[in-house]
Wavefront OBJ file of the C-alpha trace (Angstrom):
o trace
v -6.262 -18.222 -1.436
v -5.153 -15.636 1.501
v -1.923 -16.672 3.184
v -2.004 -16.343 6.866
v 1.110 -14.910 8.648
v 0.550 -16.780 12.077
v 2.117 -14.669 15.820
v 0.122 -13.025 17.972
v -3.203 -12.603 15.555
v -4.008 -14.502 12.607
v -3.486 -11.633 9.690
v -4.586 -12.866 5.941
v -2.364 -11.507 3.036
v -4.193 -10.688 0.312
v -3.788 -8.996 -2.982
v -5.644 -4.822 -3.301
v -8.985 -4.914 -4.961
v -10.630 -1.181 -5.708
v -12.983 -1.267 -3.144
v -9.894 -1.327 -0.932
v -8.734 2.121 -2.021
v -10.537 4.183 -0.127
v -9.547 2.363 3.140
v -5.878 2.353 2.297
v -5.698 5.776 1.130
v -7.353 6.924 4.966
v -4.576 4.462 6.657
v -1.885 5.976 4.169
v -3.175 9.558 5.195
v -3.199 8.739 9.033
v 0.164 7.307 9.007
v 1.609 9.767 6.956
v 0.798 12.865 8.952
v -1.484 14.402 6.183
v -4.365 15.667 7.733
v -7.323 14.628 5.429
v -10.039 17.256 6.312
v -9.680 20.810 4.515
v -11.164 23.809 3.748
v -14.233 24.039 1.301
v -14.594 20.030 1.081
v -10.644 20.675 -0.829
v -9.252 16.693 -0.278
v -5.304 16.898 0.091
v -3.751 15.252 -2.869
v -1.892 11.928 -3.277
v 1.652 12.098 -4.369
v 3.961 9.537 -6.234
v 5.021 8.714 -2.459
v 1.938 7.228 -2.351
v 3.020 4.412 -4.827
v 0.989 1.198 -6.165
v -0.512 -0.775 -3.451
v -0.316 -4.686 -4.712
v -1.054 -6.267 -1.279
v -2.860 -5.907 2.321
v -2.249 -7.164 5.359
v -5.758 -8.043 6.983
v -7.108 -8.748 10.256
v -11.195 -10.104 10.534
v -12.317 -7.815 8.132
v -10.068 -4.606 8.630
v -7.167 -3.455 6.568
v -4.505 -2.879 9.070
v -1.879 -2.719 6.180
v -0.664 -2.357 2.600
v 2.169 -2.826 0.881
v 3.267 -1.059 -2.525
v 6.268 0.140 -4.891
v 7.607 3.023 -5.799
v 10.107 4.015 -8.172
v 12.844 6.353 -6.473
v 14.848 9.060 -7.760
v 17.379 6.690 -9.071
v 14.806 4.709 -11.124
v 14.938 2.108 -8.794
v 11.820 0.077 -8.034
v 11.379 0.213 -3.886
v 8.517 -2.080 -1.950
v 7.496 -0.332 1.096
v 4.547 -1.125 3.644
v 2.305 1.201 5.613
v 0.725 -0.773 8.915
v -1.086 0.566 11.231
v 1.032 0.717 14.649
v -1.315 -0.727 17.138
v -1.404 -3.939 15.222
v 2.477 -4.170 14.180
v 4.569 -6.454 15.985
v 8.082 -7.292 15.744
v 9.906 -7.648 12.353
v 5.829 -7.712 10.613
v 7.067 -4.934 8.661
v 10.099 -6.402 7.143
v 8.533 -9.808 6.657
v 5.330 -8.159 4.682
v 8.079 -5.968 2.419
v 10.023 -8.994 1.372
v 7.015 -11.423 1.173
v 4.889 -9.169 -0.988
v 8.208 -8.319 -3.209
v 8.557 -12.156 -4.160
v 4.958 -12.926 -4.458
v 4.861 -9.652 -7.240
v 7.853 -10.809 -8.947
v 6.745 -14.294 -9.148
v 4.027 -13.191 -11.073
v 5.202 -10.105 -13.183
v 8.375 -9.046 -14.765
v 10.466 -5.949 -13.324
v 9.559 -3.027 -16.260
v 10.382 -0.069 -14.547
v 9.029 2.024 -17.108
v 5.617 0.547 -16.581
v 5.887 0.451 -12.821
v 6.537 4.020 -12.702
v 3.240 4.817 -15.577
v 1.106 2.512 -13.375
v 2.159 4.606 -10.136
v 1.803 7.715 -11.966
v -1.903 6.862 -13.123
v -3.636 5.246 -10.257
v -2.374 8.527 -8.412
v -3.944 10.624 -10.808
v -7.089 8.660 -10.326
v -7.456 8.777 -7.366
v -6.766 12.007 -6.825
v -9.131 12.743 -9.568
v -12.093 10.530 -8.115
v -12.312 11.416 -4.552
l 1 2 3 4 5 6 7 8 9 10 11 12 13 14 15 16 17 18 19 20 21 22 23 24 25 26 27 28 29 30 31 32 33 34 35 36 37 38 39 40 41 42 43 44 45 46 47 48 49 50 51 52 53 54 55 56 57 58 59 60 61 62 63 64 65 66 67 68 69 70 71 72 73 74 75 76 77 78 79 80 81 82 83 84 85 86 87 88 89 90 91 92 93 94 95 96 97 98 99 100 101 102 103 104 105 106 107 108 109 110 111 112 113 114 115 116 117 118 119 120 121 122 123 124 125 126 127 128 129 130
């Protein structure tokens, strides 16, 4: 069951699915600064930077955010969150980071190694599939 952050809008926190992908990966390039169109249908490619999304941040039925990991150049294991500004308000940001780092760890175990192979292959997925 969603949990619902409660301010301004009621926002549901949910866990990624696939067919979320393609929606985070736009808001990840529109945030970022990537322009997405290129020449001869060329799609820009995803980077580590990218990370793992584990959870998004919804409002009605559009993805206004995503959380996700990355593994820095000190091997550390970082939880980050991309949301969209027009919908962000106050500490949201913050809150989202440190809420979707305890829900992951309540359910997993930290393994590094295997955050940074699960990073490494859903960017060469995706990268590979659109």
């Amino acid at each position: 069951m969603p949990t619902i952050i409660k301010e301004k809008t009621d926002l549901k926190f949910e866990p990624v699915h696939l067919s979320d992908l393609t929606e985070i990966t736009d808001l990840y390039f529109a945030q970022s600064g990537i322009k997405k169109e290129s020449k001869n249908f060329e799609q820009p490619k995803l980077t580590e930077e990218f990370g793992f999304p584990i959870f998004k941040l919804v409002e009605k039925d559009l993805i206004i955010g995503y959380s996700y990991f990355i593994i820095n150049s000190s091997k550390d294991v970082v939880f980050k969150a991309i949301i969209n500004p027009e919908y962000s308000f106050g500490d949201l940001e913050n809150r989202f980071i440190n809420h979707s780092k305890q829900k992951y760890f309540s359910q997993k175990e930290l393994d590094k190694k295997g955050m940074k192979n699960s990073i490494d292959r859903m960017v060469d997925w995706l990268n590979w599939s659109r």
